[in-house]
C-alpha positions as YAML, in Angstrom:
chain: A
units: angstrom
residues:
- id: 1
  name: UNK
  ca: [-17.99, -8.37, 12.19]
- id: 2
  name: UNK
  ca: [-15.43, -5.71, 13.76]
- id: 3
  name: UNK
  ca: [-13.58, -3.27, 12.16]
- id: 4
  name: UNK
  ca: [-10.25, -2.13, 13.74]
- id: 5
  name: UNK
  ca: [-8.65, 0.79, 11.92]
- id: 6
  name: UNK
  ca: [-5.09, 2.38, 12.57]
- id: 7
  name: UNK
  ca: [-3.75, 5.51, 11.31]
- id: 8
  name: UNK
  ca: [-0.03, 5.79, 10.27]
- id: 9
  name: UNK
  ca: [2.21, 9.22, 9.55]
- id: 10
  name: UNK
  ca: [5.48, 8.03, 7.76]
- id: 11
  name: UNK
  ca: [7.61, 11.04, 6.66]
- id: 12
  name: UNK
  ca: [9.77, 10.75, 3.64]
- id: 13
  name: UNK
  ca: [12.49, 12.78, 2.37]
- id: 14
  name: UNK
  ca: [11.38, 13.33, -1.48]
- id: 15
  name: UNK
  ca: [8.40, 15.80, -2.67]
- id: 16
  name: UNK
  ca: [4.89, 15.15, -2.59]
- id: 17
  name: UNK
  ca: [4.27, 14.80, -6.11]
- id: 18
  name: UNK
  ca: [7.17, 12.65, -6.73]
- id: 19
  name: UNK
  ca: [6.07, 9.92, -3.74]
- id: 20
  name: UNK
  ca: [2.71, 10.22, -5.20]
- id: 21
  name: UNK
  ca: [4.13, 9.02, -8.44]
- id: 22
  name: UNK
  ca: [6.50, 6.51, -7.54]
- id: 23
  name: UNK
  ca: [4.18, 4.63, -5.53]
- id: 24
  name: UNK
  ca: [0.81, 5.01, -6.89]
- id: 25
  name: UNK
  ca: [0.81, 6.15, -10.66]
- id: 26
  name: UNK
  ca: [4.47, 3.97, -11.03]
- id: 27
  name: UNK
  ca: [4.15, 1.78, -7.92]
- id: 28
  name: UNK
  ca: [3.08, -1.45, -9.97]
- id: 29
  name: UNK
  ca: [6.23, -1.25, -12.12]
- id: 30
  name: UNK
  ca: [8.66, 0.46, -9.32]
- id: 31
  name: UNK
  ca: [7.71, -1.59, -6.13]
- id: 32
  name: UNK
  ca: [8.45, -5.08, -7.49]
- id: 33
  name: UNK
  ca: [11.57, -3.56, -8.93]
- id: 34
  name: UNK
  ca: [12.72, -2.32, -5.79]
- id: 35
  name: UNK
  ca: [11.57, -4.69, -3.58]
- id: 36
  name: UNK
  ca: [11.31, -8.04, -5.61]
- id: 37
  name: UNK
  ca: [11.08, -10.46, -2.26]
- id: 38
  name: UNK
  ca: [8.21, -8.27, -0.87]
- id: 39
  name: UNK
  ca: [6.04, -7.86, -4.16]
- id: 40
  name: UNK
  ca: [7.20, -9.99, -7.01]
- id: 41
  name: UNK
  ca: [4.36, -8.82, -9.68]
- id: 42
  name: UNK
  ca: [1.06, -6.82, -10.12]
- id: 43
  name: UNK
  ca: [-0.77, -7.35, -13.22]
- id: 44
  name: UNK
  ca: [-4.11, -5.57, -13.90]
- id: 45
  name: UNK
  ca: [-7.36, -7.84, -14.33]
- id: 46
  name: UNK
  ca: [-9.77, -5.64, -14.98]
- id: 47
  name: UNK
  ca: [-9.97, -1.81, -15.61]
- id: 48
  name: UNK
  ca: [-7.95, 1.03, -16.78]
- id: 49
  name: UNK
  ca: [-5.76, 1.36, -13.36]
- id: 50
  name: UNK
  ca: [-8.33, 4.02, -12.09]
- id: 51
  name: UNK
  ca: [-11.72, 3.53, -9.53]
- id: 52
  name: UNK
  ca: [-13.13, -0.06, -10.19]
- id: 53
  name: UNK
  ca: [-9.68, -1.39, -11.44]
- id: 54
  name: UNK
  ca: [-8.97, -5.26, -10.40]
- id: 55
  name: UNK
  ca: [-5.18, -6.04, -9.82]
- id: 56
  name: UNK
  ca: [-3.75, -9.31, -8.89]
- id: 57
  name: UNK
  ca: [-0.53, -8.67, -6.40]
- id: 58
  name: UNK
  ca: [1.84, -11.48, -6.66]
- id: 59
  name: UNK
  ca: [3.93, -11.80, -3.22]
- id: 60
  name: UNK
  ca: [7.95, -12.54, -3.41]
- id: 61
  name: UNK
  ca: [9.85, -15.55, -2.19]
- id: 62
  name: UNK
  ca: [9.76, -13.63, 0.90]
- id: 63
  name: UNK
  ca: [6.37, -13.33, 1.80]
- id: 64
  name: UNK
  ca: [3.88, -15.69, 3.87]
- id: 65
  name: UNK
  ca: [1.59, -15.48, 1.24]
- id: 66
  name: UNK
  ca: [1.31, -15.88, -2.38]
- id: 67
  name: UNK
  ca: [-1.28, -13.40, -3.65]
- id: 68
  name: UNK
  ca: [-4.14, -10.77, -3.13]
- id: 69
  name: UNK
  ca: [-6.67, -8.68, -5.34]
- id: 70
  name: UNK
  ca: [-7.14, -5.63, -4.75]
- id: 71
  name: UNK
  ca: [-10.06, -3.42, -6.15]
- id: 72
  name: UNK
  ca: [-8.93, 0.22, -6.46]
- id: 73
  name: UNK
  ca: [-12.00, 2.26, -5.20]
- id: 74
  name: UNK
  ca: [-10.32, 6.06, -5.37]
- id: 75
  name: UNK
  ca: [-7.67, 7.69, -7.06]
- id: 76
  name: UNK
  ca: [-7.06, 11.66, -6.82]
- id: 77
  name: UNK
  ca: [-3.81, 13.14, -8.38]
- id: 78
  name: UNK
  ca: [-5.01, 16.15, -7.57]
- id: 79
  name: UNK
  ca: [-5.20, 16.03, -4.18]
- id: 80
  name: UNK
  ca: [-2.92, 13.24, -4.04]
- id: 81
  name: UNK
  ca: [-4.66, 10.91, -2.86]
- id: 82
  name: UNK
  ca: [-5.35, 7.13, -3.15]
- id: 83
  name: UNK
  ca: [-7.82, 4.11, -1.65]
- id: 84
  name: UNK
  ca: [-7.58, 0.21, -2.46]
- id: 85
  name: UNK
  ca: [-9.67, -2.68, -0.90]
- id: 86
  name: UNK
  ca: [-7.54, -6.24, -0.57]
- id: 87
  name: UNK
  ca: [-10.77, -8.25, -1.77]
- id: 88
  name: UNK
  ca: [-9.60, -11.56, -2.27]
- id: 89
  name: UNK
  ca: [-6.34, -13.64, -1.23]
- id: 90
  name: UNK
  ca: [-4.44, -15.69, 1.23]
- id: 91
  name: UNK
  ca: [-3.31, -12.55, 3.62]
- id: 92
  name: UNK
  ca: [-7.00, -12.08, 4.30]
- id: 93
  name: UNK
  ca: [-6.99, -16.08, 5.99]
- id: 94
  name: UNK
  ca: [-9.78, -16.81, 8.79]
- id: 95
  name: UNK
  ca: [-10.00, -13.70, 9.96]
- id: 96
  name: UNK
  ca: [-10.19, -10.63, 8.12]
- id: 97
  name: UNK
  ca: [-13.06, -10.59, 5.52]
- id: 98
  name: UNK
  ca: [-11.05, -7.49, 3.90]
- id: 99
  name: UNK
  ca: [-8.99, -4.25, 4.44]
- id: 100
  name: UNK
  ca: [-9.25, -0.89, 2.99]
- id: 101
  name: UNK
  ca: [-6.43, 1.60, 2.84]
- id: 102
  name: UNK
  ca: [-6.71, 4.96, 2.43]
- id: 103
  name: UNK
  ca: [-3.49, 6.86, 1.21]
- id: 104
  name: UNK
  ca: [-2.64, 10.83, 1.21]
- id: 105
  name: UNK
  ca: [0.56, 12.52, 0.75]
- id: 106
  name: UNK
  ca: [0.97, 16.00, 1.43]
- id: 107
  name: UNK
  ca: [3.99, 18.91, 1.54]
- id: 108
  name: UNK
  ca: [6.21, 18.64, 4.81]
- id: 109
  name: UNK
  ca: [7.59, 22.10, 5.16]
- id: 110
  name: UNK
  ca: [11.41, 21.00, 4.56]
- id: 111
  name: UNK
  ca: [10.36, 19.94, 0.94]
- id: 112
  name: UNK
  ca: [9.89, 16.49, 1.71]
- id: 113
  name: UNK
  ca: [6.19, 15.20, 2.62]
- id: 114
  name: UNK
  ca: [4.33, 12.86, 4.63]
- id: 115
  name: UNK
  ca: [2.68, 9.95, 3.66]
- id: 116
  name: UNK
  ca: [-1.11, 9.49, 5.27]
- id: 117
  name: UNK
  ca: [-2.35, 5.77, 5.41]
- id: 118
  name: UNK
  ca: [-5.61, 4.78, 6.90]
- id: 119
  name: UNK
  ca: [-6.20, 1.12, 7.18]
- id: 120
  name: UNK
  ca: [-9.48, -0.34, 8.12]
- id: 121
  name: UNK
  ca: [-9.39, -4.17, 8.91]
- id: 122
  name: UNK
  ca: [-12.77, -5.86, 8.95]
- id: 123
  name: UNK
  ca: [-12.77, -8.91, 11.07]
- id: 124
  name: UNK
  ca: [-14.77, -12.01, 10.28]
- id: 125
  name: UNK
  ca: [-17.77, -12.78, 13.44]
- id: 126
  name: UNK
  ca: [-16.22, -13.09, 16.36]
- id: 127
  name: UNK
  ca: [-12.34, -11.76, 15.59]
- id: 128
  name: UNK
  ca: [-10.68, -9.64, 16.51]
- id: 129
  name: UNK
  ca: [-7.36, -8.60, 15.06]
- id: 130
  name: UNK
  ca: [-4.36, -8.48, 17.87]
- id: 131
  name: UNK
  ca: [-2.05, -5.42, 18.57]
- id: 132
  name: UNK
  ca: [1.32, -7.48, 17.54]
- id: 133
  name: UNK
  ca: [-0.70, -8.32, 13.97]
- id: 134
  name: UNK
  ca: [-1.27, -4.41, 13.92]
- id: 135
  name: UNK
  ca: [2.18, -3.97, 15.03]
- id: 136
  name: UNK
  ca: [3.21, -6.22, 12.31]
- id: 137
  name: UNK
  ca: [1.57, -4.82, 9.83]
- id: 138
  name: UNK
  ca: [2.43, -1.48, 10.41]
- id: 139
  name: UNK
  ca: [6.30, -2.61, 10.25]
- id: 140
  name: UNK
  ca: [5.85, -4.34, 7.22]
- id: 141
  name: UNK
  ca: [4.50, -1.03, 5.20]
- id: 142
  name: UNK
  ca: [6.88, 1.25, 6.84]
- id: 143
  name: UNK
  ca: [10.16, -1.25, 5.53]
- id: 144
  name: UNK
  ca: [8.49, -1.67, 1.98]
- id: 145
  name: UNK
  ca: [8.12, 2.76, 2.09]
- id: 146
  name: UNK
  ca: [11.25, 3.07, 3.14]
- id: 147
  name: UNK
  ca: [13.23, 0.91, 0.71]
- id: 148
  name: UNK
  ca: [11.12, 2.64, -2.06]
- id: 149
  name: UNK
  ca: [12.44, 6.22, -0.09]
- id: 150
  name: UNK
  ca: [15.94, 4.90, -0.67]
- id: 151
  name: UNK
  ca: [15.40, 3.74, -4.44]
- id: 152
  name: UNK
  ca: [14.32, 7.47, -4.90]
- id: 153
  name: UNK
  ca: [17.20, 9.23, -3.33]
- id: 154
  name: UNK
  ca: [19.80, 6.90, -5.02]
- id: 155
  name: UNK
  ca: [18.04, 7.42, -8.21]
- id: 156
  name: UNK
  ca: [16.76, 11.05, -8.47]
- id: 157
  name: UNK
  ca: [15.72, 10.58, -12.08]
- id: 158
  name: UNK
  ca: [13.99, 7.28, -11.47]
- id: 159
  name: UNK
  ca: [10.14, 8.78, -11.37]
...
């Protein structure tokens, strides 16, 4: 097995606490609203949405794939912070036996913030993930952030 991890910065324009709740605390409701062809549902399995939580993510129309589950393994709203596993699905395919993210957002100092995502990939025996998949999977979380961004600043009272 290998594990390839990749760190990515993306700033955003609204608060800390407000990203925070928009995507984590709201972000089953709010992303599938937002972005309907991207994420279509996300139903909980198991748990009460906090560590040990199962949810099944339902992919759009627009998607390669039709569906992961995701084990939640840390959430902090506190510290604002956030960590999720991709355990089961289609997106894993042949050659990732699972990913881990690992989310922070913290204060920029023009009142925005800056979202923190840590993604570990580990590779079944013998793969090894290549930099356009990275590539592509950074561009794919970055579009999905940023159409949740807009939502926000359209709709101030939305979270």
């Amino acid at each position: 097995m290998g594990v390839t991890t990749y760190d990515m910065d993306v700033p955003c324009a609204i608060s800390a606490e407000k990203l925070y709740k928009a995507f984590v605390l709201d972000g089953d409701n709010l992303i599938p609203k937002v972005v309907p062809q991207a994420i279509k549902s996300v139903e909980i399995l198991e748990g009460d949405g906090g560590a040990g939580t199962i949810k099944l993510v339902t992919f759009g129309e627009g998607s390669q794939y039709k569906c992961v589950k995701h084990r939640v393994d840390g959430i902090d709203k506190e510290n604002l912070t956030y960590s999720y596993s991709i355990i089961e699905g289609d997106a894993l395919g042949d050659v990732v036996e699972s990913i881990s993210y690992h989310v922070k957002v913290v204060p920029s100092a023009d009142g925005g913030s800056v979202c923190r995502n840590r993604s570990i990939y580990t590779t079944k025996e013998g793969v090894e993930l290549s930099e356009d998949e990275i590539k592509s999977g950074k561009e794919k979380a970055t579009g999905l952030f940023k159409a949740v961004e807009a939502y926000l600043l359209a709709n101030p009272d939305a979270c």
